[in-house]
N, C-alpha and C positions, 0 to 999 in steps of 0.2 A: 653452248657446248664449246669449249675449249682441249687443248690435244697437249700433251708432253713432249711428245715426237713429231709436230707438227711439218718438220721437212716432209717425212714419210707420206702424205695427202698428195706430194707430185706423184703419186705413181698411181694416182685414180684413174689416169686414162687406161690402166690394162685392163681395163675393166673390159674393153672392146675387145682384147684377146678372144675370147669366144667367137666374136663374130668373125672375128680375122681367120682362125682355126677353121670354120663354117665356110668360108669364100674358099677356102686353097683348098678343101676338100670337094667340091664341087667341081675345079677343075683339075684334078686329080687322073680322074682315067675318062678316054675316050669313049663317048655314046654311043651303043653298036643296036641294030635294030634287028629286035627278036621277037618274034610270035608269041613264046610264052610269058616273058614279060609284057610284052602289050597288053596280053590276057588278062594280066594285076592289073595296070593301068587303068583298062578298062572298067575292073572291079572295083576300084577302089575312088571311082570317080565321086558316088554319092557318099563318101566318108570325105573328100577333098579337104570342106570349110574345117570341119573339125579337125583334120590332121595339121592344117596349118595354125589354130590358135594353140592346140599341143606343143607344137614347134615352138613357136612363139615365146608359151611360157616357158618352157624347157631354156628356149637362151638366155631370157631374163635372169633364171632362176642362178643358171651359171655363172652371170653376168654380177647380181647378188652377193652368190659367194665367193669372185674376187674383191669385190670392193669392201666384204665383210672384212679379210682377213687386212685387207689394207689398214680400213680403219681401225682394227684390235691392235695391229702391230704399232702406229701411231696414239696408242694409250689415251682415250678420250676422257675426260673429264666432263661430269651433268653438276652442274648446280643448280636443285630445284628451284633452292630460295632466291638465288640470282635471278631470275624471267631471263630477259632477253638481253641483258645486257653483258654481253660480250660482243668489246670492240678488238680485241686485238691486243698488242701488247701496248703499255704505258710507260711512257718519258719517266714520270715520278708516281711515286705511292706514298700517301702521306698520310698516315696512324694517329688520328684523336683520340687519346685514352682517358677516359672519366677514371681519376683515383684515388675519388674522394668517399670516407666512410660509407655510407649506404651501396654503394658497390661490392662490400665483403660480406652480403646476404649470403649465405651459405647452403649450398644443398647436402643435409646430414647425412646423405647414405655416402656417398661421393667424397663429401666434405671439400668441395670445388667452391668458391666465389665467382658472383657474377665476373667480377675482372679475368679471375685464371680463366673462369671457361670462354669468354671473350678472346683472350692473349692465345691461347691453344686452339681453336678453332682457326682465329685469323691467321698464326704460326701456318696449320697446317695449310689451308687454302693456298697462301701467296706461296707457298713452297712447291706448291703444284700448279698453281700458274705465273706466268709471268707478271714479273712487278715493275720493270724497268731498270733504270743503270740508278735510278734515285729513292733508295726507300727511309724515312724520314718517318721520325718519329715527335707529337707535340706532346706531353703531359701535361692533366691539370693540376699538378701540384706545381710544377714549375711555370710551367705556360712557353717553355724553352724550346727548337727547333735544333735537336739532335738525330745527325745521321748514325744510322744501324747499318751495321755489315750485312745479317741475311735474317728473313723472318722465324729462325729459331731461336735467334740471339732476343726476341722478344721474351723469352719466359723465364733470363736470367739476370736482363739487365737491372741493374737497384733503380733506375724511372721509370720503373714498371709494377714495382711493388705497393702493398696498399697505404697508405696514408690515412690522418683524419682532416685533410684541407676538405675544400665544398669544389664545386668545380666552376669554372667560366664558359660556355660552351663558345660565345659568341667570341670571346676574347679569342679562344683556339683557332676557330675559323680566322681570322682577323691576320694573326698568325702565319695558317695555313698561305693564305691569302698574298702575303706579303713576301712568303719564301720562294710563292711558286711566280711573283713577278720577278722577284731579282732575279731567279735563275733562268727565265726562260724558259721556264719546263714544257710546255707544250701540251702535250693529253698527257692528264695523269689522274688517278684514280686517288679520291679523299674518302678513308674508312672511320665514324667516328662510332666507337664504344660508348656506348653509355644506358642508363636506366632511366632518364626519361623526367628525373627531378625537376617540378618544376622550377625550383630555383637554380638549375643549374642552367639552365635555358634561357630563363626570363624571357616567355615569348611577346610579353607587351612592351620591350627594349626598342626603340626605336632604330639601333643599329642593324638589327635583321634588313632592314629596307633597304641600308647601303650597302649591308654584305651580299643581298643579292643582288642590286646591278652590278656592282663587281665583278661578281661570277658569271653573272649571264653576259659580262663582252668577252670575258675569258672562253675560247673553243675548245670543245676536246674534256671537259672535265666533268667524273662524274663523283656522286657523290653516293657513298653507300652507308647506312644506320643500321648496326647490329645493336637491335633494341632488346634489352633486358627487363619490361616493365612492370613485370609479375611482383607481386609485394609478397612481403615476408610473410607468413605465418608461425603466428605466436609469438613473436620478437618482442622484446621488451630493451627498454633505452633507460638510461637514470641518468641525473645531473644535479650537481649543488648548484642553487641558483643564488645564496646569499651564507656568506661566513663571517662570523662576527667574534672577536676575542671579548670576554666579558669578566670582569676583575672586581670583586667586591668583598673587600678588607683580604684577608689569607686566602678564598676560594679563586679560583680563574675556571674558566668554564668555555669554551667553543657552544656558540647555536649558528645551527645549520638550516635552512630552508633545501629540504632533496626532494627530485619532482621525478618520478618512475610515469614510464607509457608505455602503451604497447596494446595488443589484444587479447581478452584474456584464452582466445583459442577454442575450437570446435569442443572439447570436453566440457568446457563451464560458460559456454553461451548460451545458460538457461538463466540469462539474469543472476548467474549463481558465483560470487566474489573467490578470488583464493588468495591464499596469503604468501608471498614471497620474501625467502630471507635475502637481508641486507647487509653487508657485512663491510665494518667500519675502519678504518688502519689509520690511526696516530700517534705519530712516533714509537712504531714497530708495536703498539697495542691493539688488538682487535676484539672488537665486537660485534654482535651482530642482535640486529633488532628485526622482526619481521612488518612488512606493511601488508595493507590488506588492499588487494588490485579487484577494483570494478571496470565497467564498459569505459569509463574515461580517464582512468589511470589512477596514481595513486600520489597523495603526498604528504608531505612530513617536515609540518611548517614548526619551524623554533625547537628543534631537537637539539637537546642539552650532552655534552662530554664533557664530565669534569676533567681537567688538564693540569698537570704541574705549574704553581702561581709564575717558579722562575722561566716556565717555557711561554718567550714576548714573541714570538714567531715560530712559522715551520710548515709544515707539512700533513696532508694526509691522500685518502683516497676513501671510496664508494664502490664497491662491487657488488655484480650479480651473479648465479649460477649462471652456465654458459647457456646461449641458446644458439637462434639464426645469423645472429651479426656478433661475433664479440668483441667489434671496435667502438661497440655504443656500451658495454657492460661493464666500465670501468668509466670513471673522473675522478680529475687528479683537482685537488686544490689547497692553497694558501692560505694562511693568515697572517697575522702583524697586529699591533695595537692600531688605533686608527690616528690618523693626522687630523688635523683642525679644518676645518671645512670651510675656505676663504670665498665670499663671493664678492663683486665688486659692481656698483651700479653708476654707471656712467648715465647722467643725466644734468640737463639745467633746469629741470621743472622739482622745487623740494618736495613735491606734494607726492608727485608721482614714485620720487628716488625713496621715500619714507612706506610708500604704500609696499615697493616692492622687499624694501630692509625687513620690515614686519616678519615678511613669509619666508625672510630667507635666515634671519636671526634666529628663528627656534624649529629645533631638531625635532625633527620624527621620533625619532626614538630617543630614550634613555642611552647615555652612554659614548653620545657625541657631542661634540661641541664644535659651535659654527660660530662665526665671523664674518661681521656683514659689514660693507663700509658704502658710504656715497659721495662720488667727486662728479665734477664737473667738466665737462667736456674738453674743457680750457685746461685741466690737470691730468686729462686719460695719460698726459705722455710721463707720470713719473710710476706708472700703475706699479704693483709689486707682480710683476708675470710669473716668477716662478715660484709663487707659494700659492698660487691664486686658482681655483678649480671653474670658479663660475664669472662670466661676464656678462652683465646685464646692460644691451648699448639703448638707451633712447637717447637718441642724437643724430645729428644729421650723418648721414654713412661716412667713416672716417676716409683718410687719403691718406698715401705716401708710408712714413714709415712705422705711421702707426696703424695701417691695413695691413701692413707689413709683418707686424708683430703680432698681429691677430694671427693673420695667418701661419706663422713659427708657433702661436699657442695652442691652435685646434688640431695641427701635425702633430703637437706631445701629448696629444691627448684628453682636452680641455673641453670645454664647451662653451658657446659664446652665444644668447639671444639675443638678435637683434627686435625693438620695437621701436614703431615709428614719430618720427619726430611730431612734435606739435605742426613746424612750418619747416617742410621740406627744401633745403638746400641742393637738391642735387648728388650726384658720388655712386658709387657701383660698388660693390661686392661678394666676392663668392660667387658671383654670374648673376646678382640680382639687384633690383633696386628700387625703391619706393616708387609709386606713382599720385595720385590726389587722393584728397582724403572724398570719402561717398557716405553721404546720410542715407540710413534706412528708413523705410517707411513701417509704420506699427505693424503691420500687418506682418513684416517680417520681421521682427525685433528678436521676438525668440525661435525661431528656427534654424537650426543645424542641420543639413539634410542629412551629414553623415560626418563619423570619427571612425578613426580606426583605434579597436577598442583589445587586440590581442597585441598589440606590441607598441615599446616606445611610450613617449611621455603618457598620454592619454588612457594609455590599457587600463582595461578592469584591475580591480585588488584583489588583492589575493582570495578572499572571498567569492570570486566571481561576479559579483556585483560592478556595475559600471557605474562610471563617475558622474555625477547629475548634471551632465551636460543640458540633459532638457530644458531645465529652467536658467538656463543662461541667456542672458538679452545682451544682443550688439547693438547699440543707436548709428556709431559712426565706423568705418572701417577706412585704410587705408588699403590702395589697390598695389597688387605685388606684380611686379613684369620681372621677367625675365630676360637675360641676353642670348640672341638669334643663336649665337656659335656655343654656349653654355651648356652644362652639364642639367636634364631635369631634375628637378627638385621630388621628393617624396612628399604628398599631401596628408597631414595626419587630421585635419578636420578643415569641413567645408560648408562656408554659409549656403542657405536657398538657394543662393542665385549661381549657385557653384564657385564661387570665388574661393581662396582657399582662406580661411582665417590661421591654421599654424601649417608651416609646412618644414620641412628639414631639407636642405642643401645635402647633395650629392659629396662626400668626403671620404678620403681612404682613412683616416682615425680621428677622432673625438667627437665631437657632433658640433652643428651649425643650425638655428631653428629664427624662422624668420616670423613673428606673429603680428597679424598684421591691425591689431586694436590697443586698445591702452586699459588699465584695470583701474582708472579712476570714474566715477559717476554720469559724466557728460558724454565716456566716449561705450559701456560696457557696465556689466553686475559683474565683473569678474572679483573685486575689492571687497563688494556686499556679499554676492555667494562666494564664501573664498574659499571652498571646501577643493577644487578644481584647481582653481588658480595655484593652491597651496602645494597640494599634493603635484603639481606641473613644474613650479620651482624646486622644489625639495626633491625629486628625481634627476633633472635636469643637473642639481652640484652635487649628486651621488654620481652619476657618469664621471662627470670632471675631478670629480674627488679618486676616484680607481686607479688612475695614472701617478697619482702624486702618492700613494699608501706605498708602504717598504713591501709590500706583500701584494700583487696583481692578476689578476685571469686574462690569456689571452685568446682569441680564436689561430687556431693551426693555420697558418699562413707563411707561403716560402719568405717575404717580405721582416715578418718575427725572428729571423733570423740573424740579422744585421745587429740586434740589440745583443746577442749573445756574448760578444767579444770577453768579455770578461766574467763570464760567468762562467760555471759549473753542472755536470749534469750528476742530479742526484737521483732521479725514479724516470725507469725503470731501471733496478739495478741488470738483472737477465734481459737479453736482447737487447742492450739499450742501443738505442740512433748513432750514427756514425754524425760526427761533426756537423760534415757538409747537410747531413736531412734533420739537422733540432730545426724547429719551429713549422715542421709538417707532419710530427709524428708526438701524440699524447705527451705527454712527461714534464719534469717538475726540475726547475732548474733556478742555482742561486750564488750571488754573487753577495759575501760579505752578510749583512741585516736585510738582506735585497733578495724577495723571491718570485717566482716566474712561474704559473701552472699553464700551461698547453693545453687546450681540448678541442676536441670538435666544433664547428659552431653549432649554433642553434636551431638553426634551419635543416642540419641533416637528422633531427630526430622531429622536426616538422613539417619539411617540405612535400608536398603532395606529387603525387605522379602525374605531367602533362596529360594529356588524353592523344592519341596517336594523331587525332585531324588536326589538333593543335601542330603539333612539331608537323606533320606532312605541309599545310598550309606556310610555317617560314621557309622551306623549300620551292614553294610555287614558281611555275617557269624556269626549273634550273632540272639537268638531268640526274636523277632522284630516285631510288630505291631503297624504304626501309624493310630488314628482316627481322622479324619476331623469333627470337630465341629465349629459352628459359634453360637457370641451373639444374645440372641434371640430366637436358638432353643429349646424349652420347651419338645421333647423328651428326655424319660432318659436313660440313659446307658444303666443299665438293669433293667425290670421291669417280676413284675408276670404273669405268662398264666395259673393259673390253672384253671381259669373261660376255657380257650380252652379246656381243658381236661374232666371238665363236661360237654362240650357239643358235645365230642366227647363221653363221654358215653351215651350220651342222644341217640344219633344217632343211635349209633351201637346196643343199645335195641330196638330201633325201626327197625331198618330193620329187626332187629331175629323174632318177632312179624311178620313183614311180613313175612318171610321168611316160618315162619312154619303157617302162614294163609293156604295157599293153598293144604299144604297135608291135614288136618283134613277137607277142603270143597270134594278134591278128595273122602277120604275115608267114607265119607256120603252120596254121591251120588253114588259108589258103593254099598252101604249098604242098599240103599234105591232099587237100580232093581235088588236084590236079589228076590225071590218066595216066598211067606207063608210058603211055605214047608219047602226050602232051611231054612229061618228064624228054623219053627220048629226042622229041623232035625240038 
């Protein structure tokens, strides 16, 4: 319990008043000895025990209701969902805001989001109790360490509003972390908002462990989780996952690959499908096609829009009726003619550079054209970098400023596989680096114990079908180490023995994939079954191909923002972003032949909700309260009880009244069968 009026508590000692009243009454008048009071005396000796626990309660009761009214007039504050955690006032208060899409689940009657009702609860609390001289605000759109004047100024500042970025939790904390040692802060109180995503947590991050020694040398600080984790019902999400311009003779034509999720909702959870309109906008044209949504969503693979043959780029969008979230019910996306799809194989084995040229020279589809070239290690340094989407390195790990230029090429967006050399030289990159080569024994040749088959190079096809990883055999593998201080790598498939056979390096844009076998005969069936290998390469320069097409999809990131300088915001025309917030909010922006679509990423129409032991457990040993709230409930955090307290003083007078009813009825009916006499004398 915490107070508003908290001075007003000095004046609990009157509480003794009573008793003090009770003493000076006592010695008030002089004791004079009389017969017919002895008389009482006398009488009233077997009622004695009992008139003294009357007494007794009688003072208390008085006692009671000074201290009632103390406490009403010092305004108490209960916060149920707090327990016991009220220390007193706090040096700093510092506000982790999740505000990233899946936070704007909506409660329809209210039409509140989990954020508002977050910002307006927290708003009200810290306005009712003390927040200290430092209230600080981190958002995960920015990841920034902005001071607020007072906690109402939470509900109107624009780092508060909702966004389609994902969030970082641990980044926040880190943050948090970092502001409260520069300043010094002392005890302060860390409140973080959020719904419990597990990607926004990543509770298998290995920084959890540092952020909490951290905290636990830090005294004084507690940490409070207003958890939102309740999932939507009936929410439904869309997304274009593939746009393609297709031109043949006078006709041009857009295909779409759009992927609708969601549940189909307690009315049609009899195994019974419905069908939801979809409605299509290209260049101010709309249509609308309906899909048909079962238990696992729905999709609408190679959907055709004839287009104007002279329209060679542009724009459109995908909408849904509204539902529980409508920051998932809109994607914006691009197109352009496509570029030429350059990969380059850096190798001194020809057998090997020819094996990989095969699968990288002929296109997936109809409609592109690739270019595949192979040099030699001793040439990497005249490569052509900026036409080039794919690098194929087998060679010893480069050095200097040709590591150099790798790394400027996987920052634009690029992607580069490293496979290992025949005879390792030594060299480090990306935090990794070859180790000896390991013969396997038959018994393991074909065994994969596991791929990751929903995301990244290996995923299943569009079919759902996975890729025949099974009958793939390894004879030899090279062993992959990693650097002590290095970033971990993402394992996307792993031999028996757990070793990783492909993994991906840790990067803020393009991709890095380390595989640690060769696709020729002696080392792997990767050459022989090449249905895997093929489909592995040909993903891997459609990545790197994305960055280089005049038409691009980015994920909502404050970091996308830098790229703007010279662009233009063309969608959303209403409401559109204010400068400083493009590249954390949806929309469609371009510069000259050069276009730009913003969305959500991927993970916020897939990421699963932690489970609470989860996120309790990266708290372990730090002091730690989460509260479970949901949209919709209109209790507040903490609210006033002094109206309790006057009526617990109401009571406690009243029973004193009673209490002392009965002796002054006893001592009148004694008084009254006393004698005339007894009276006179």
């Amino acid at each position: 319990m915490s107070f508003l009026q908290p001075f007003l508590l000095a004046a609990l000692p009157l509480m003794a008043l009573p008793i003090l009243i009770h003493l000076i009454n006592r010695n008030r008048h002089r004791s004079v000895q009389w017969g017919a009071m002895m008389f009482l005396v006398n009488a009233n000796r077997m009622n004695k025990g009992m008139a003294r626990l009357r007494y007794f309660l009688i003072m208390l009761l008085r006692m009671a209701a000074v201290g009632a009214i103390i406490f009403a007039a010092s305004r108490p504050l209960i916060s149920g969902n707090l327990g016991g955690f009220e220390m007193g006032k706090p040096d700093a208060t510092l506000i982790l805001l999740d505000r990233s899409a899946s936070m704007e689940t909506l409660d329809l009657q209210s039409g509140e989001s989990k954020r508002s009702t977050a910002l307006k609860k927290l708003s009200e609390l810290l306005s009712k109790r003390r927040y200290g001289s430092q209230l600080v605000l981190i958002d995960s759109a920015s990841n920034e360490v902005q001071s607020i004047e007072s906690p109402e100024a939470l509900l109107d500042l624009p780092m508060t509003k909702p966004t389609a970025t994902s969030a970082n939790i641990p980044t926040m904390l880190e943050r948090g972390l970092a502001y409260l040692k520069a300043n010094e802060a002392g005890r302060a109180d860390v409140w973080i908002c959020s719904d419990l995503n597990e990607n926004d947590w990543d509770p298998e991050s290995g920084r959890w462990s540092a952020i909490r020694d951290e905290f636990s040398k830090m005294k004084g600080i507690q940490h409070f989780l207003l958890s939102y984790a309740d999932l939507p019902q009936g929410n439904l999400s869309i997304r274009v996952t593939k746009v393609k311009r297709r031109q043949t003779g006078n006709r041009a034509e857009l295909i779409l690959d759009v992927l609708l999720k969601g549940e189909l909702g307690q009315e049609n959870s009899n195994n019974v499908s419905r069908r939801v309109p979809v409605e299509f906008e290209i260049n101010k044209v709309r249509s609308v096609v309906e899909m048909k949504l079962s238990a696992d969503g729905a999709s609408l693979l190679g959907h055709r829009i004839p287009i104007d043959v002279s329209l060679r780029s542009g724009w459109g969008s995908v909408r849904l009726p509204g539902d529980s979230n409508p920051l998932d019910n809109k994607f914006y996306f691009v197109f352009s003619e496509p570029p030429v799809r350059k990969a380059v194989i850096v190798t001194d084995d020809s057998k090997t550079g020819e094996a990989f040229r095969l699968n990288l020279a002929i296109p997936m589809e109809s409609g592109l054209k690739h270019d595949a070239d192979v040099v030699s290690s001793s040439d990497a340094e005249g490569l052509d970098w900026e036409n080039t989407a794919l690098i194929v390195w087998q060679a010893s790990l480069p050095e200097g400023l040709i590591a150099e230029e790798l790394e400027r090429f996987v920052d634009s967006g690029r992607v580069v596989m490293f496979f290992p050399p025949g005879q390792n030289k030594g060299g480090q990159i990306f935090d990794s680096s070859w180790g000896k080569w390991q013969t396997r024994g038959k018994e393991d040749q074909r065994k994969l114990s596991w791929w990751r088959g929903d995301a990244d190079l290996l995923a299943n096809v569009g079919s759902g079908d996975a890729l025949p990883l099974n009958e793939l055999r390894i004879y030899r593998y090279c062993s992959l180490e990693k650097s002590e201080d290095g970033k971990a790598g993402t394992p996307l498939a792993k031999l028996s023995n757990d070793q990783p056979l492909l993994m991906r390096a840790a990067t803020d844009r393009g991709g890095v994939y380390f595989c640690s076998t060769l696709p020729t005969a002696q080392f792997s069936s990767l050459e022989r079954d090449a249905v895997s290998f093929y489909v592995m390469l040909q993903r891997a320069i459609t990545i790197g191909s994305r960055s280089m097409a005049a038409a691009s999809q980015r994920d909502a990131n404050v970091g996308t923002r830098e790229e703007f300088t010279q662009y233009e915001s063309v969608a959303p025309v209403k409401d559109a972003p204010t400068v400083s917030e493009w590249g954390i909010h949806a929309g469609v922006y371009r510069d000259g032949d050069h276009w730009i679509a913003i969305n959500r990423s991927l993970v916020e129409d897939n990421s699963l909700v932690a489970t609470v032991t989860t996120i309790d457990q990266l708290f372990d040993g730090l002091s730690y309260q989460r509260i479970d709230d949901a949209v919709g409930n209109t209790s507040s955090l903490a609210s006033e009880v002094w109206r309790i307290f006057l009526i617990l003083m109401a009571l406690a007078l009243i029973l004193e009244a009673v209490l002392c009813l009965p002796e002054k009825k006893v001592k009148q009916h004694q008084w009254n069968n006393f004698s005339s006499t007894d009276r006179t004398a």
